[in-house]
N, CA, C and O atoms as a GROMACS GRO file, in nm:
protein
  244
    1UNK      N    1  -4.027  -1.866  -6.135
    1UNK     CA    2  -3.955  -1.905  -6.256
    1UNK      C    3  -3.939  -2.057  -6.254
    1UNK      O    4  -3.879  -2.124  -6.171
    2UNK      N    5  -4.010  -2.100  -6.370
    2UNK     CA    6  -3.954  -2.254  -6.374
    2UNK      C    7  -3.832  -2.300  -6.348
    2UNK      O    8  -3.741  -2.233  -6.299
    3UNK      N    9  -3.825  -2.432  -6.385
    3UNK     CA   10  -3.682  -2.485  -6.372
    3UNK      C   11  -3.598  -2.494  -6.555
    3UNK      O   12  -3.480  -2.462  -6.566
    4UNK      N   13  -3.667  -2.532  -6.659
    4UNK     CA   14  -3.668  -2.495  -6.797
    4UNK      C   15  -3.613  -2.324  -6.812
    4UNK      O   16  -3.543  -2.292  -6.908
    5UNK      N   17  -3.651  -2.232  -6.715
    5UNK     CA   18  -3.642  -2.087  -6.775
    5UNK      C   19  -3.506  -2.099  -6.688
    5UNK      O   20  -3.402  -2.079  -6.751
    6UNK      N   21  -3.496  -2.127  -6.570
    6UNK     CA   22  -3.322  -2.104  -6.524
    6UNK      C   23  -3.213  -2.190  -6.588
    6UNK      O   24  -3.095  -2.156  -6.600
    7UNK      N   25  -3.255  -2.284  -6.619
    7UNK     CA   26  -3.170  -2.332  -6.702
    7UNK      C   27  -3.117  -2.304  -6.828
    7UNK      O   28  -3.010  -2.353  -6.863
    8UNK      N   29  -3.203  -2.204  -6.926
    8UNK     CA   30  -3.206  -2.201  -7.012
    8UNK      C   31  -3.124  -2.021  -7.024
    8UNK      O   32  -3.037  -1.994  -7.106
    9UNK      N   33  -3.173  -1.934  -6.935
    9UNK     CA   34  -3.069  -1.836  -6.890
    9UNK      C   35  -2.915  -1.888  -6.819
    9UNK      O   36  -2.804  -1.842  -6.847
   10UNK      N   37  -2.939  -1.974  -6.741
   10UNK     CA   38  -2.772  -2.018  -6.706
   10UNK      C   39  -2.694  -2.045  -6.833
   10UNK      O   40  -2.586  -1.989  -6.848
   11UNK      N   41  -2.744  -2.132  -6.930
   11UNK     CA   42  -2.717  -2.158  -7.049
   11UNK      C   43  -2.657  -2.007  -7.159
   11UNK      O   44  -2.546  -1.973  -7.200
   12UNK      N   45  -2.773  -1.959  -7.173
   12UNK     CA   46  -2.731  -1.806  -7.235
   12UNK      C   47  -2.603  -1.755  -7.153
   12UNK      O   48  -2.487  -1.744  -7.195
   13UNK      N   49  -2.648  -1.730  -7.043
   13UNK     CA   50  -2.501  -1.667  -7.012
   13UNK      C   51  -2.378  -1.751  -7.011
   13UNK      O   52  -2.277  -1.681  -7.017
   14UNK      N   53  -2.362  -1.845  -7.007
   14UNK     CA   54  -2.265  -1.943  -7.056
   14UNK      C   55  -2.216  -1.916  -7.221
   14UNK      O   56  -2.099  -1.946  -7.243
   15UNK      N   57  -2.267  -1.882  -7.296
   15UNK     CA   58  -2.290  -1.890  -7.403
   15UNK      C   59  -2.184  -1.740  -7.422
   15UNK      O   60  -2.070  -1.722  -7.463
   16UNK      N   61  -2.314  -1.635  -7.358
   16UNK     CA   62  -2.229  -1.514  -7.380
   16UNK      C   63  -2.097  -1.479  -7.310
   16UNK      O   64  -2.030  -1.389  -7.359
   17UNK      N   65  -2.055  -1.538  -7.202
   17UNK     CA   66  -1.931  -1.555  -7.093
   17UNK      C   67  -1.834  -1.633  -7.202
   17UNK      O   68  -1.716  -1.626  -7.171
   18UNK      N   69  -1.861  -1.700  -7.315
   18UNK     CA   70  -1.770  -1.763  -7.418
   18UNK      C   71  -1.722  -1.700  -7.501
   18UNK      O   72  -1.599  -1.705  -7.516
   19UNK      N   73  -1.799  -1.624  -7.579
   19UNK     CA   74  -1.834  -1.545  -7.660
   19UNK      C   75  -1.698  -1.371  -7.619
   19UNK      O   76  -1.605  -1.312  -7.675
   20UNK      N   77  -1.771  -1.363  -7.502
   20UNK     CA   78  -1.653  -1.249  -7.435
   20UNK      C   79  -1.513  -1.301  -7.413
   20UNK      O   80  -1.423  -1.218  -7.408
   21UNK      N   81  -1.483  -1.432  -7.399
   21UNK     CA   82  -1.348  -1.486  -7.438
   21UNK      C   83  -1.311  -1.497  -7.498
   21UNK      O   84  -1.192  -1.468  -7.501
   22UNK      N   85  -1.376  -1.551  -7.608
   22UNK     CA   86  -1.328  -1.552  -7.763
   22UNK      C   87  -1.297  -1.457  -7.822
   22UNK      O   88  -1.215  -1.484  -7.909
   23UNK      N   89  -1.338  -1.303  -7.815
   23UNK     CA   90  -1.342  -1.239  -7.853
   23UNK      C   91  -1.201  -1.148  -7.815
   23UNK      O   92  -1.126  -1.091  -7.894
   24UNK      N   93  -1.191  -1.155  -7.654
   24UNK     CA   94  -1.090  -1.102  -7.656
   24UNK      C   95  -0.931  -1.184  -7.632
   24UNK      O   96  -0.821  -1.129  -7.628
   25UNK      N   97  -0.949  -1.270  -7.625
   25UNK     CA   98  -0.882  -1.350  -7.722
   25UNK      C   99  -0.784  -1.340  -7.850
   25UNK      O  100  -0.664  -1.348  -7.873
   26UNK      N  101  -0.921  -1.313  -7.926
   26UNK     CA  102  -0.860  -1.339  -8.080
   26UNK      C  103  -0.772  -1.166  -8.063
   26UNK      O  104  -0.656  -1.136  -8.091
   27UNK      N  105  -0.862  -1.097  -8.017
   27UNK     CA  106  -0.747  -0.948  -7.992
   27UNK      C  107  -0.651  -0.988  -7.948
   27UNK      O  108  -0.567  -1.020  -8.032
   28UNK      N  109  -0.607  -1.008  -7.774
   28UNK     CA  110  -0.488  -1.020  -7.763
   28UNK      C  111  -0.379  -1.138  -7.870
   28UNK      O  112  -0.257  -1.138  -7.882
   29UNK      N  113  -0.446  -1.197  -7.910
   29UNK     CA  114  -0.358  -1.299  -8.032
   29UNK      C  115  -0.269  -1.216  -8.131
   29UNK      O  116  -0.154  -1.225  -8.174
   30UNK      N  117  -0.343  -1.157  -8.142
   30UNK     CA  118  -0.306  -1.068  -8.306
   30UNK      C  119  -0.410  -1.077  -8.448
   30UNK      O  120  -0.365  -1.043  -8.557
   31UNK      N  121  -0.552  -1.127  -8.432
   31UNK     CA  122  -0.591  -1.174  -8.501
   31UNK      C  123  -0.645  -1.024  -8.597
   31UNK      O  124  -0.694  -1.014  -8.709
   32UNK      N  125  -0.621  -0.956  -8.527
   32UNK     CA  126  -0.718  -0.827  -8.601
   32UNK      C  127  -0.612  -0.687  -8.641
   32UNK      O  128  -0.643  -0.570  -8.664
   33UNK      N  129  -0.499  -0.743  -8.638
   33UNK     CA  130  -0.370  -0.652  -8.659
   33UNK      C  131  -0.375  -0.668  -8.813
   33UNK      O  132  -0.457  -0.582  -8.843
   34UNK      N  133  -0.342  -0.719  -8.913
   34UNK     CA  134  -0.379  -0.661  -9.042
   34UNK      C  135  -0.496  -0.696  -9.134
   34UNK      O  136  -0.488  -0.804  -9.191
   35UNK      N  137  -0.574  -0.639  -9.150
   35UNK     CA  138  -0.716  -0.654  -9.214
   35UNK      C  139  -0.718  -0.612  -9.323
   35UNK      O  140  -0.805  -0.659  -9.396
   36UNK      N  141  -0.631  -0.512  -9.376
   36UNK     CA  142  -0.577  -0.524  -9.521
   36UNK      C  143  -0.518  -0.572  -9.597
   36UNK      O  144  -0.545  -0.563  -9.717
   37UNK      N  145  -0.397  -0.650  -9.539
   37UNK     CA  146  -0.291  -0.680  -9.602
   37UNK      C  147  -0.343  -0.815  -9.708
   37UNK      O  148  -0.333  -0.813  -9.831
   38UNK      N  149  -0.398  -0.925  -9.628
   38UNK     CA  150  -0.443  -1.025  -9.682
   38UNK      C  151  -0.534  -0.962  -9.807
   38UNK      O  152  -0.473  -0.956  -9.914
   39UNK      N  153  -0.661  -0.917  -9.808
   39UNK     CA  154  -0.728  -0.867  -9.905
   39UNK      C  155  -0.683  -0.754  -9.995
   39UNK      O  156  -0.765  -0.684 -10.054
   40UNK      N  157  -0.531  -0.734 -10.005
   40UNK     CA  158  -0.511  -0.645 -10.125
   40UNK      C  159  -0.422  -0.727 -10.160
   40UNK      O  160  -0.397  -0.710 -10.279
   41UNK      N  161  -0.318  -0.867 -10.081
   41UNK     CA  162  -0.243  -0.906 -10.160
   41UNK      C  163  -0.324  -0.989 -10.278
   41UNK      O  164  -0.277  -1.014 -10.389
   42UNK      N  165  -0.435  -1.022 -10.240
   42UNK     CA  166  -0.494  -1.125 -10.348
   42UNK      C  167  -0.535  -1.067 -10.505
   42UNK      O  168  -0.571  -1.126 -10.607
   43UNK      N  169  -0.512  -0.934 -10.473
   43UNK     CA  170  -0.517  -0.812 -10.586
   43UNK      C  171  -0.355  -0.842 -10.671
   43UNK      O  172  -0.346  -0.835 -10.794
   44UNK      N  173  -0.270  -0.865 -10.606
   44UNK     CA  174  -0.108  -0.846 -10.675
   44UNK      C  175  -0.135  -0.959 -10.771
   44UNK      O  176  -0.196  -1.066 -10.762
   45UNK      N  177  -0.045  -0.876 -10.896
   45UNK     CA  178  -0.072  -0.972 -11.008
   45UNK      C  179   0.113  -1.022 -11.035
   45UNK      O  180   0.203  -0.956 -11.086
   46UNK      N  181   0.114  -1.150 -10.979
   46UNK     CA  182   0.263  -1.204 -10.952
   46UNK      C  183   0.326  -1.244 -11.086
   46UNK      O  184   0.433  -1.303 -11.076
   47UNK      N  185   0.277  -1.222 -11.212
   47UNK     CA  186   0.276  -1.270 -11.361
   47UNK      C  187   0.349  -1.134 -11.431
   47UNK      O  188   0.386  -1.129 -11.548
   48UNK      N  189   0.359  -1.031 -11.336
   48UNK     CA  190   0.394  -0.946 -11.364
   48UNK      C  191   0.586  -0.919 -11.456
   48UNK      O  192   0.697  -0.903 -11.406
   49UNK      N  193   0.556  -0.924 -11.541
   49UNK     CA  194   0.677  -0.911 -11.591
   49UNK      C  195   0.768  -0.785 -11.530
   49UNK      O  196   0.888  -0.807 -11.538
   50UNK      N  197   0.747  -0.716 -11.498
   50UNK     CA  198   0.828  -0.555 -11.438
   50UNK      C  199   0.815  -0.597 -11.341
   50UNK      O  200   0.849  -0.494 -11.283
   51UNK      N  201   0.783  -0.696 -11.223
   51UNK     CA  202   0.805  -0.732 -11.099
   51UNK      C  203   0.943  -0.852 -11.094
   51UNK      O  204   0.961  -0.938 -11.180
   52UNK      N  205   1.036  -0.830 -10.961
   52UNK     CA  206   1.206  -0.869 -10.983
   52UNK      C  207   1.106  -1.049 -10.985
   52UNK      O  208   0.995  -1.086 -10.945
   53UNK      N  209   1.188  -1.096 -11.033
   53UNK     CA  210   1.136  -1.244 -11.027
   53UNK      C  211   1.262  -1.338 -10.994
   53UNK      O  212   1.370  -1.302 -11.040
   54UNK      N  213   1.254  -1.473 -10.907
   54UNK     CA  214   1.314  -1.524 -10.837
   54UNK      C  215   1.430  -1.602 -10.902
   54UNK      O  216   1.404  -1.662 -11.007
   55UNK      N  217   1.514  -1.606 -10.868
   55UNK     CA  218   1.616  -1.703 -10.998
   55UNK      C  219   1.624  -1.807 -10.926
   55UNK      O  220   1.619  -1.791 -10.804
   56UNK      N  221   1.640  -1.968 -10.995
   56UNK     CA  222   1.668  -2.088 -10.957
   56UNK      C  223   1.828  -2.084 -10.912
   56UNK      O  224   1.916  -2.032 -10.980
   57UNK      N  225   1.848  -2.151 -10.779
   57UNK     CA  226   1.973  -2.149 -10.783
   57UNK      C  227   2.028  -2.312 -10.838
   57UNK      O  228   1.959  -2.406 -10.879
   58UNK      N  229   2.132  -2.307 -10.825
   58UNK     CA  230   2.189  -2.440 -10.854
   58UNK      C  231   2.100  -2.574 -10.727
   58UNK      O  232   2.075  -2.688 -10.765
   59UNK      N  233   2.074  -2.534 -10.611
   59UNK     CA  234   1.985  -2.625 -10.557
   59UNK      C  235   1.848  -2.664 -10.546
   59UNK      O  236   1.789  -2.756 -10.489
   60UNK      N  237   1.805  -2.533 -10.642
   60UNK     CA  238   1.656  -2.560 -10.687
   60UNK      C  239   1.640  -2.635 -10.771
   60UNK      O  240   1.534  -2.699 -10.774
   61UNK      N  241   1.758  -2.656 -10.886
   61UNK     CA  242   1.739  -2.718 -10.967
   61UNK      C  243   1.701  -2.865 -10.983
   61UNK      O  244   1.684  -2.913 -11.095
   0.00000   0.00000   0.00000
């Protein structure tokens, strides 16, 4: 085996040894705990008149 082909596998597995971190990772984070929520709120239509709507208080004003 050349010196180009071990290098280039040390490399890959470097690559994939990252890849398996990242991954579990973003699991233990929380990154994959709601996968719905985001993509149905963008569905809510907030214009909604029959939805309670926020009142200004005297310090919003």
């Amino acid at each position: 085996m050349s010196g180009i082909m071990g290098f280039l596998l040390l490399l890959s597995g470097v690559f994939v040894l990252l890849i398996v971190v990242g991954v579990f990772w973003s699991i233990k984070s929380g990154q994959f705990d709601d996968m719905e929520g985001p993509a149905e709120r963008i569905l809510m239509d907030d214009d909604d008149p029959l939805l309670p709507t926020r009142r200004l208080s005297s310090k919003d004003e």
